[in-house]
C-alpha positions in Angstrom: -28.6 -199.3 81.8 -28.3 -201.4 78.7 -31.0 -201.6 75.9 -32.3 -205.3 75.4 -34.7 -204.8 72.6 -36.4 -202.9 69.6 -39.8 -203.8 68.9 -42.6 -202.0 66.2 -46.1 -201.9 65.7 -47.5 -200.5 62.2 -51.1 -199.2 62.0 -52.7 -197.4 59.6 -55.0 -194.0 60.8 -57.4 -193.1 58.5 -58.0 -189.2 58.4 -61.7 -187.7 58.6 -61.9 -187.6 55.0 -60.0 -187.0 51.8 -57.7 -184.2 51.6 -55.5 -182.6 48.8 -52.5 -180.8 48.7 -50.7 -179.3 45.2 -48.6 -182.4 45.2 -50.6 -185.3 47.9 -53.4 -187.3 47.4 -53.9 -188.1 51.7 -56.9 -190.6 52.9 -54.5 -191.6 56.1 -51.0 -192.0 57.8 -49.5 -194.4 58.4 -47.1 -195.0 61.4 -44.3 -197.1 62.4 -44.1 -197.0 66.1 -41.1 -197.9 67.8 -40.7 -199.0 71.3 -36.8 -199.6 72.7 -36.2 -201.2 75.7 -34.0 -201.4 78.8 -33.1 -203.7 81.2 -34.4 -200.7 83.7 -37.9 -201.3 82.3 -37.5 -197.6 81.0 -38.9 -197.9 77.7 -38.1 -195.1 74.9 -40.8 -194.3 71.9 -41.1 -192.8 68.7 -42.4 -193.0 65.1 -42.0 -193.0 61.9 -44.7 -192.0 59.3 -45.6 -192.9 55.3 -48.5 -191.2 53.7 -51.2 -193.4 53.1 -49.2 -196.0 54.8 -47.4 -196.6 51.3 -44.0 -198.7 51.9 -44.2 -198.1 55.1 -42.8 -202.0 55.6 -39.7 -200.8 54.1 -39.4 -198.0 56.7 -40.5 -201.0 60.0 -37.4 -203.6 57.8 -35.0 -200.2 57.8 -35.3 -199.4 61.4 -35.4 -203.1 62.9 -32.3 -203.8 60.4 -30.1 -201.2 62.7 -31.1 -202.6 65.8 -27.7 -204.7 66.3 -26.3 -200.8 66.7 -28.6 -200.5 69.3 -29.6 -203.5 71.5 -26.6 -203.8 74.3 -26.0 -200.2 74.4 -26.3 -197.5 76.9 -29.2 -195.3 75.7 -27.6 -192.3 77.1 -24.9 -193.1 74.8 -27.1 -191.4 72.0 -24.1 -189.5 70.1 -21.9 -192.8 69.5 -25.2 -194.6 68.6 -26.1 -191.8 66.3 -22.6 -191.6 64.8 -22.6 -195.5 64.0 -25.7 -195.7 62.6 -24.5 -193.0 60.3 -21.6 -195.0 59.0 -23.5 -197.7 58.7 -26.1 -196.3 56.6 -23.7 -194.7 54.4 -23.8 -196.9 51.4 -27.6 -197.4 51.2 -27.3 -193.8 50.8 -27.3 -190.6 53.3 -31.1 -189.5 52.3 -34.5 -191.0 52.8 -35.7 -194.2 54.3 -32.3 -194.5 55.9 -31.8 -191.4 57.5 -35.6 -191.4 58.3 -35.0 -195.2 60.7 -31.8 -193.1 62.3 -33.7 -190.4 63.1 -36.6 -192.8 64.8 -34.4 -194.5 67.0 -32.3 -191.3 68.3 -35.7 -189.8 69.3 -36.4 -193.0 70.8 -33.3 -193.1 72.7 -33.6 -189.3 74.0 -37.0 -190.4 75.2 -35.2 -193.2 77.2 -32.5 -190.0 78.3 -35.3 -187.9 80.1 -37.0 -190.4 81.8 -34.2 -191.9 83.6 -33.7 -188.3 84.6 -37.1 -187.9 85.7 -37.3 -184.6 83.6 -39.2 -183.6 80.7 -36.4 -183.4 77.6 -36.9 -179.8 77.2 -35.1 -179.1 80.3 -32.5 -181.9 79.9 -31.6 -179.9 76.5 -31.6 -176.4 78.7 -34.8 -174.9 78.6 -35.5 -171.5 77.7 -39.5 -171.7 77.7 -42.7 -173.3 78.9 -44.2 -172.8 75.6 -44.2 -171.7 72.2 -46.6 -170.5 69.4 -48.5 -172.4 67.3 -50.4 -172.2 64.2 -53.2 -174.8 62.9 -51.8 -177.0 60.4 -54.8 -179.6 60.1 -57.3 -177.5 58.0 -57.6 -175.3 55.2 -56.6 -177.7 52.5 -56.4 -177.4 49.0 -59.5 -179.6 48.2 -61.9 -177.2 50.5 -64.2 -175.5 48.7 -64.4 -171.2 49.5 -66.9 -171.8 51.7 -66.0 -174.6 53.3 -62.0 -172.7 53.9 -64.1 -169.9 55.5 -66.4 -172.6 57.7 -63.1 -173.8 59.1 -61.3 -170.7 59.4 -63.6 -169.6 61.7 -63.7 -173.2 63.7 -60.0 -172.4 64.0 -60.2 -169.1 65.7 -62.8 -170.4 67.9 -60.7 -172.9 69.3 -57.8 -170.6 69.8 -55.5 -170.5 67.3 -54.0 -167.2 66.4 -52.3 -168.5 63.6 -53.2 -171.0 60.2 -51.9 -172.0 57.5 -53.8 -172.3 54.3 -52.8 -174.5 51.1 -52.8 -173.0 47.8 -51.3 -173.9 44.2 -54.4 -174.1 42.0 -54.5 -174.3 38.4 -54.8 -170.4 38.3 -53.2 -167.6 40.4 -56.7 -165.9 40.9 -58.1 -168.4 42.4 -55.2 -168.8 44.8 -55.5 -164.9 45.5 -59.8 -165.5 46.2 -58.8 -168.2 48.2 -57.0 -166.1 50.5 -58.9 -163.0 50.6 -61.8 -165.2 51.6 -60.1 -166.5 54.5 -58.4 -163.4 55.5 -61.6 -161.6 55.4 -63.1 -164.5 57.7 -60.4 -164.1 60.2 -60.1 -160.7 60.3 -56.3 -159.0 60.4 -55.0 -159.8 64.0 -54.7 -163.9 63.3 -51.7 -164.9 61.7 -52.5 -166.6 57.6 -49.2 -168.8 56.2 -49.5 -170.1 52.7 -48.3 -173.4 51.6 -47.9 -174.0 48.1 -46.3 -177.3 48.2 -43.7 -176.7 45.8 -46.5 -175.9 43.1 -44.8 -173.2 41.1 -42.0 -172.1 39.4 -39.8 -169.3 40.0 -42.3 -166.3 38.1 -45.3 -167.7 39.2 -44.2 -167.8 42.4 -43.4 -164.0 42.7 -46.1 -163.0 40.8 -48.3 -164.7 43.1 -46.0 -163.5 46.4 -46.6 -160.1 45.2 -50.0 -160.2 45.6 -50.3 -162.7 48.6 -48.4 -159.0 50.5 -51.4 -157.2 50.0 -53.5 -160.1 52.2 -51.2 -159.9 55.1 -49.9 -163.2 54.9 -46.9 -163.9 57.4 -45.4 -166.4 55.0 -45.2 -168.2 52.2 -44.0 -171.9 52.0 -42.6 -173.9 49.5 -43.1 -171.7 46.9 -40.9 -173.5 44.5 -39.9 -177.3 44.0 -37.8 -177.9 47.3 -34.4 -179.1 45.1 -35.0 -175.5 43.5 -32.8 -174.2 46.3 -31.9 -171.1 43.4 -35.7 -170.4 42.8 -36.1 -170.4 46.4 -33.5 -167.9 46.4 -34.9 -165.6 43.4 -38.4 -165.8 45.1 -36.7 -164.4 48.8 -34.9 -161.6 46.8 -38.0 -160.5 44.8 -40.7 -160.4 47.8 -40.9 -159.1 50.8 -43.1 -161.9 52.1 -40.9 -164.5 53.9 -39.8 -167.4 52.7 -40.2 -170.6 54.6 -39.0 -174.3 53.4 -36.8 -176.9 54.6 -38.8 -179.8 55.5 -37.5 -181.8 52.7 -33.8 -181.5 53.5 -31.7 -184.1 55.3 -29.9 -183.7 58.0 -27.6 -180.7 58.6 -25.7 -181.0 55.0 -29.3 -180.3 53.6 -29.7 -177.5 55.7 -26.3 -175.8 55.3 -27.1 -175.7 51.6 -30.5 -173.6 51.9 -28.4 -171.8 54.0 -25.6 -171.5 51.3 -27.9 -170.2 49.0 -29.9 -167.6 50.4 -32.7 -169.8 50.0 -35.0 -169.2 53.0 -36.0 -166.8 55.6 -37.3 -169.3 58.0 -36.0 -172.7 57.8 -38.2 -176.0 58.7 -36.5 -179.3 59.9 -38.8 -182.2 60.1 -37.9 -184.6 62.6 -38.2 -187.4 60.4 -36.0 -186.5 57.6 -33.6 -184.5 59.7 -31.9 -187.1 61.8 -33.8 -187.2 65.2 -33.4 -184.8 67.9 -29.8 -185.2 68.2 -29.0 -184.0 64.7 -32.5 -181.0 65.0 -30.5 -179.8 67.8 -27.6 -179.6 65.6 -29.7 -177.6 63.0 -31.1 -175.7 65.3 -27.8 -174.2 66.5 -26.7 -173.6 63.1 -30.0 -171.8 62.1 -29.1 -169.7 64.7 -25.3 -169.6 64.3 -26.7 -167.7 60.8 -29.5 -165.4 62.5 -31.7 -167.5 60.7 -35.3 -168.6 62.9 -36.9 -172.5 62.4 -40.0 -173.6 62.7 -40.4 -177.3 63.3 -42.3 -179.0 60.5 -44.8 -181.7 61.9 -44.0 -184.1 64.2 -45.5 -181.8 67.0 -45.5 -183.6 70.3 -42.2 -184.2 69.8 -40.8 -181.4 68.5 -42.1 -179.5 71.5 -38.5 -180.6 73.3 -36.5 -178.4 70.3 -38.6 -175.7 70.6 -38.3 -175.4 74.2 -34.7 -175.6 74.2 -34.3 -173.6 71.4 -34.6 -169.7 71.1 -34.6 -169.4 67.5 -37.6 -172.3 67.3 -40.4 -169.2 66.5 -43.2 -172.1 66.4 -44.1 -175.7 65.9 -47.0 -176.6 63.2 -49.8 -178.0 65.6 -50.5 -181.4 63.0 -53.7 -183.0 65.0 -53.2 -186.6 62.4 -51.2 -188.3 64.8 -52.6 -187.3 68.6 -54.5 -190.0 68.6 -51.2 -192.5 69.6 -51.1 -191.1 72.1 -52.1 -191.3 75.8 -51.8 -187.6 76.6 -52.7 -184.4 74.5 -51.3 -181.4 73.7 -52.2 -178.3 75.4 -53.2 -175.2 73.5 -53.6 -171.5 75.5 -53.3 -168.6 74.0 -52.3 -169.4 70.6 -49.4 -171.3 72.5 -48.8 -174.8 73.1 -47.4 -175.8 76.5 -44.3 -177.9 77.4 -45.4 -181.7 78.4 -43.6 -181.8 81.4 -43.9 -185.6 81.5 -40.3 -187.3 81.7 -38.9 -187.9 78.4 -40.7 -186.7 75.5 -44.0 -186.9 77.7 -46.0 -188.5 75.3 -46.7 -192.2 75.7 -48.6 -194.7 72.9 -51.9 -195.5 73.3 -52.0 -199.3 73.2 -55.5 -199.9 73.0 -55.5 -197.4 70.1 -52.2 -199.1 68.3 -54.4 -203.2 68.6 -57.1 -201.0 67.1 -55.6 -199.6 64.0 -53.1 -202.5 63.5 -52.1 -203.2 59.9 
């Protein structure tokens, strides 16, 4: 099998309204979407995102500029592909948009992997599980009003999550605090609350606010400090007994081995984009574990679902709900779980008809 082409389509999905984070400003995604092809007629696909579809060109000029690594290759030949791409990238730089169009093409290329094998990838990797917990990642935002965060709390639960996350980092710690003593007083104690502050505070504020987040039962808190702040992250994991969870701004496994290094998490969060693929989140993965240390895959959630599958120390994927609509199947929630796609590949194909729609 020999890969004859790369080809992209950007489009632009606009979300249901407005939303806010401590740090984003989000009114869409946008996506490139990748589509490599064989001489088979085995097609592999993956994407790459941009918030608010800003530069996203420069990520579509990155990944079509690496496709004379790619086109005349066998796809199954994803390590030496990987490994080239990474020398070639090397002097734009080892972080970012570079390592961002590697890791869209090695997913693209493992896609390739499972359907000439006619399996889904979870079980090409070695699969140790048909599926893996969840928690709701697409509500609860830092522009909801109280009532609106208890409205859609309680939308949440009645779908069947067991688990949410909830972002804070408002101008004052007590309103933080209210914020999630009105949530966990709509959910009651058995569902599972995380708190995201998207990198809001520093160091004190963080603990001060940790300390009192314990008394609410929350399961973890995220991003506590600025995500460089790997020795903040640190003195915020020594001070609480709340976990600590970050990671999805690192690159790659060097990125990870530092939070490692530095004590600087108690859950670690590769996202598929800035990580390097699946090749290189299976490598992370392994160290994670090779430390006792758990991930939980940040985004990317259809096709993350092959890592966490594969994976013992995956404890859960964030179920993101922005980008289901490329797709042509869906992602099955039951229990608070969400089920392996046991298509071939990465079991999740694009929507066409919903790409020509949204074109940019």
């Amino acid at each position: 099998m020999k890969i004859t082409a790369l080809t992209t389509q950007l489009v632009n999905l606009p979300l249901e309204k407005p939303i806010r984070t401590a740090i984003h400003d989000m009114r869409s995604v946008g996506c490139v979407c990748l589509t490599i092809h064989t001489d088979e007629g085995i097609v592999g696909e993956a994407y790459a995102f941009s918030l608010n579809a800003l530069r996203l060109n420069v990520f579509d000029e990155m990944i079509k500029g690496l496709s004379h690594l790619v086109v005349g290759k066998d796809p199954h030949y994803s390590e030496g592909i990987w490994q080239s791409i990474w020398q070639e990238i090397n002097p734009s730089g080892l972080k970012g948009v570079t390592v961002s169009a590697l890791s869209t093409i090695d997913t693209a290329l493992w896609d390739i992997v499972g359907k000439a094998a006619q399996q889904p990838l979870y079980k090409v990797f070695g699969a140790c599980r048909d599926s893996v917990a969840t928690y709701a990642s697409g509500g609860l935002w830092l522009s909801a009003s109280l009532d609106e965060l208890v409205k859609e709390a309680d939308e949440l639960v009645a779908q069947g999550f067991v688990a949410m996350k909830l972002r804070i980092g408002k101008a004052s710690l007590l309103q933080d605090v209210e914020r999630v003593k009105r949530v966990r007083e709509a959910i009651g104690p058995n569902i599972q609350l995380l708190c995201d502050a998207n990198q809001a505070f520093t160091p004190k504020q963080a603990i001060r606010l940790g300390e009192q987040l314990q008394d609410y039962g929350v399961n973890w808190f995220e991003e506590p400090v600025a995500s460089h702040d790997l020795k903040g992250h640190a003195q915020v994991r020594a001070a609480l007994t709340l976990d600590v969870a970050s990671g999805e701004g690192e690159y790659t496994r060097f990125g990870i081995e530092a939070m490692i290094d530095a004590g600087a998490a108690d859950i670690l969060m590769p996202d598929l984009q800035r990580i390097g693929g699946l090749t290189e989140m299976l490598r992370v993965a392994h160290l994670a574990g090779a430390h006792n240390l758990p991930i939980s895959t940040h985004i990317f959630t259809e096709q993350s679902l092959s890592i966490a599958g594969s994976c013992s120390n995956c404890i859960s994927v964030e179920h993101m709900p922005w980008y289901g609509r490329l797709f042509n199947e869906s992602m099955v929630l039951e229990a608070g779980k969400l089920n392996m796609p046991q298509g071939h590949g990465l079991g999740f194909t694009f929507n066409q008809d919903l790409l020509k729609h949204y074109a940019m």
